[in-house]
N, C-alpha and C positions, 0 to 999 in steps of 0.2 A: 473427535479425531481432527486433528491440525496435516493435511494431506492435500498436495495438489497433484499427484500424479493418475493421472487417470487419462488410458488411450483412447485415442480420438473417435475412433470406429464405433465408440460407446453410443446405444440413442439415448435423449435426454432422458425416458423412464431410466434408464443404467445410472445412474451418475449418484454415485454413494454423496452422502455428506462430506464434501470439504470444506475443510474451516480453515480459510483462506483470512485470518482475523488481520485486524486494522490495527495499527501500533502506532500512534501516532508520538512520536518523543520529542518533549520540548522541554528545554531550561528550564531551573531552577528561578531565574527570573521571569519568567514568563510563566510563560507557560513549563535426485533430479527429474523435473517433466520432461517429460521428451519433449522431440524440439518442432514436432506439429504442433504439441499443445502449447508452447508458448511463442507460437508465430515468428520462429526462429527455422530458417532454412536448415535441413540434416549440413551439417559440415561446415556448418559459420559457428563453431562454439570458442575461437579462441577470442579475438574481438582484445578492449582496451586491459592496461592493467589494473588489477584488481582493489590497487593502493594509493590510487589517484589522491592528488591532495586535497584536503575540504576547500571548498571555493568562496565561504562566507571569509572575508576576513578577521581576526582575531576568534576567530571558530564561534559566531554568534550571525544567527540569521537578522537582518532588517524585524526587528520588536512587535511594530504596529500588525507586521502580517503573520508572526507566529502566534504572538498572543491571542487572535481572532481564532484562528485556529484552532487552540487551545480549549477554546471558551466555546465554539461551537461542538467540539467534540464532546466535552466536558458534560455539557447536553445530553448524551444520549443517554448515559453510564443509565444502565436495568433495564435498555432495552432487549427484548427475547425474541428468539425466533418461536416458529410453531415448533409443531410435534413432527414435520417436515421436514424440517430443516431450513425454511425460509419464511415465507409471510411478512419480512419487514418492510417496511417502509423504504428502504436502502434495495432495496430488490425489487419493488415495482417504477423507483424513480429511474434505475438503471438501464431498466427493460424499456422504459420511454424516451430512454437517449439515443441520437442519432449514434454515439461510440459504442451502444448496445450490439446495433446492425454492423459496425465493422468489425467487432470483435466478434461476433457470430461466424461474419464470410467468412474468415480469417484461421478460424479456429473448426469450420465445418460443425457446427452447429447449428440447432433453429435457437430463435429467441424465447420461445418456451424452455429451453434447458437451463435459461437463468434463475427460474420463479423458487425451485429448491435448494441451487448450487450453492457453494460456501461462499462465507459475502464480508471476510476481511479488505477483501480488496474494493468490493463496492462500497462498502463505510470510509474509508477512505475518499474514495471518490465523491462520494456525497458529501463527504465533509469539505473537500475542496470547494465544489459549488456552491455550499449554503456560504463561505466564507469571500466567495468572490475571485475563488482563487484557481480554478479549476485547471484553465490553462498553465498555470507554474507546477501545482502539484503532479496533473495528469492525472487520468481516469484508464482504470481498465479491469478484469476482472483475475487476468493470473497473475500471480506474485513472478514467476521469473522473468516474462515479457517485460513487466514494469522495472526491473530490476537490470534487463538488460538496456533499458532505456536511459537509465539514470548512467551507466559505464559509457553508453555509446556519445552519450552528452558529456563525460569528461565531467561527470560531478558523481563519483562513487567511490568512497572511502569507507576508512575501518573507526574513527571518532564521533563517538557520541555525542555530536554539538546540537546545540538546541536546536528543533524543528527538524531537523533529519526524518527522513523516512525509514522504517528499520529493519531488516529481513532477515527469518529467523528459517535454522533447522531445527524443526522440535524432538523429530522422531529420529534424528540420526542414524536414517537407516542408508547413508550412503550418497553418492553421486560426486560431480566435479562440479569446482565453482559456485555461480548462481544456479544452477540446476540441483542443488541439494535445498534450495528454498523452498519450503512449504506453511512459509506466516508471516504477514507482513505489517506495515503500519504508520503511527509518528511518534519523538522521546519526548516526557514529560521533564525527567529528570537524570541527570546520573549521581547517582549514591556515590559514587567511589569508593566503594568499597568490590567494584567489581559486577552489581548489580543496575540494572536503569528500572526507573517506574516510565510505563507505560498507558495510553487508552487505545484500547483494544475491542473490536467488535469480533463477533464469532468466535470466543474463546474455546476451551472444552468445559464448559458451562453454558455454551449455546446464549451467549448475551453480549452487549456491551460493560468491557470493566475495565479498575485499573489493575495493573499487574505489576509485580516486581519480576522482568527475568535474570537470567543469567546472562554476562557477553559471553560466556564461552556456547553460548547456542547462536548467537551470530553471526551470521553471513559476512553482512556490509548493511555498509548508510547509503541513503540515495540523499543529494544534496538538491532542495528544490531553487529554482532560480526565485524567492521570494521580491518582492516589489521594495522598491525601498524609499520611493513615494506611493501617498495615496489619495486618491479624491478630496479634499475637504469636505465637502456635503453630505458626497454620495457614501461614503467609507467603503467605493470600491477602489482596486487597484488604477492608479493613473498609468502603468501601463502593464501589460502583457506579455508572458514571453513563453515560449515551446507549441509553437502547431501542430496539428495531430492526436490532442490528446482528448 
């Protein structure tokens, strides 16, 4: 089940599987919740427009930090959850981050309710970190909070450009806006033919894969602010940019 809705009053035994899956979409050369649960005050849902321009120029992220991306991600493709719905590696690293504890307060949770939750959004976020990249991409664990983050930064479009973040309605069962998001991720590819290939964690296969979807299941792109110098040495980013995440 690809599903983020689930009310907050839930205790962490409640919380069915959501496959909150990671989509990571990058080039061809390269590489609704209600609105407790997505740390969205009741009555702030209209916010920026929905067709913001992509912010890469020539619609292509900075190379050196998609490609890493890419290739980190690329990585994990068969990894599995348990018979739980969690167990991975992406879910204990999360549970140890200090964004763990604020998305917990935030969301009226404990941090025990991450260990079986759906963990698109955590593969994500790990993938950010192993890549150096953490702070551009952002860490968190619901797909529409992160999604409203990307609009409220003025980087939230409907183009498939490489590295995009990608956020999907799987189940079509309804809502406005980003609150119809329940899958999220980054683009591998766009086929043009209508289709992107994807990597994806927490699919409905319960793993890391790559996928072909449809855009007519898309939301929107979140555009990360990617580096577009880097360390020489270290091959981390030489500089930084979105606090908070």
């Amino acid at each position: 089940m690809i599903n983020d809705r689930v009310p907050r009053s839930l205790p962490p035994s409640s919380l069915p599987r959501l496959a909150l899956s990671a989509v990571l979409v990058v080039g061809t050369a390269l590489v609704g919740v209600p609105a407790l649960m997505s740390g969205v005050p009741p009555g702030s849902r209209t916010g920026p427009p929905a067709q913001a321009v992509p912010y890469w120029p020539a619609g292509r992220a900075p190379q050196a930090a998609v490609a890493r991306m890419l290739s980190v991600a690329e990585q994990q493709v068969g990894i599995r959850e348990d018979a739980d719905g969690g167990g991975t590696k992406f879910h204990s690293w999360y549970m140890e981050t200090s964004r763990a504890w604020e998305t917990a307060a935030r969301d009226g949770h404990s941090i025990r309710a991450y260990a079986n939750a759906p963990w698109c959004a955590m593969f994500v976020s790990w993938v950010g970190e192993q890549a150096g990249l953490r702070s551009t991409v952002g860490s968190d664990v619901y797909v529409v909070t992160w999604a409203r983050r990307f609009q409220l930064d003025g980087r939230w479009g409907n183009t498939a450009v490489p590295g995009a973040v990608v956020y999907f309605d799987i189940d079509g069962d309804g809502g406005e806006g980003v609150y119809r998001i329940d899958h999220m991720g980054l683009v591998k590819q766009d086929n043009g033919d209508g289709t992107i290939t994807t990597i994806e964690g927490n699919t409905d296969n319960g793993r890391v894969e790559r996928r072909i979807r449809s855009k007519g299941e898309v939301v929107g792109y979140g555009y990360p602010d990617y580096p577009a110098i880097w360390g020489p040495r270290s091959g981390a980013p030489a500089r930084a940019a979105g606090a908070g995440w």
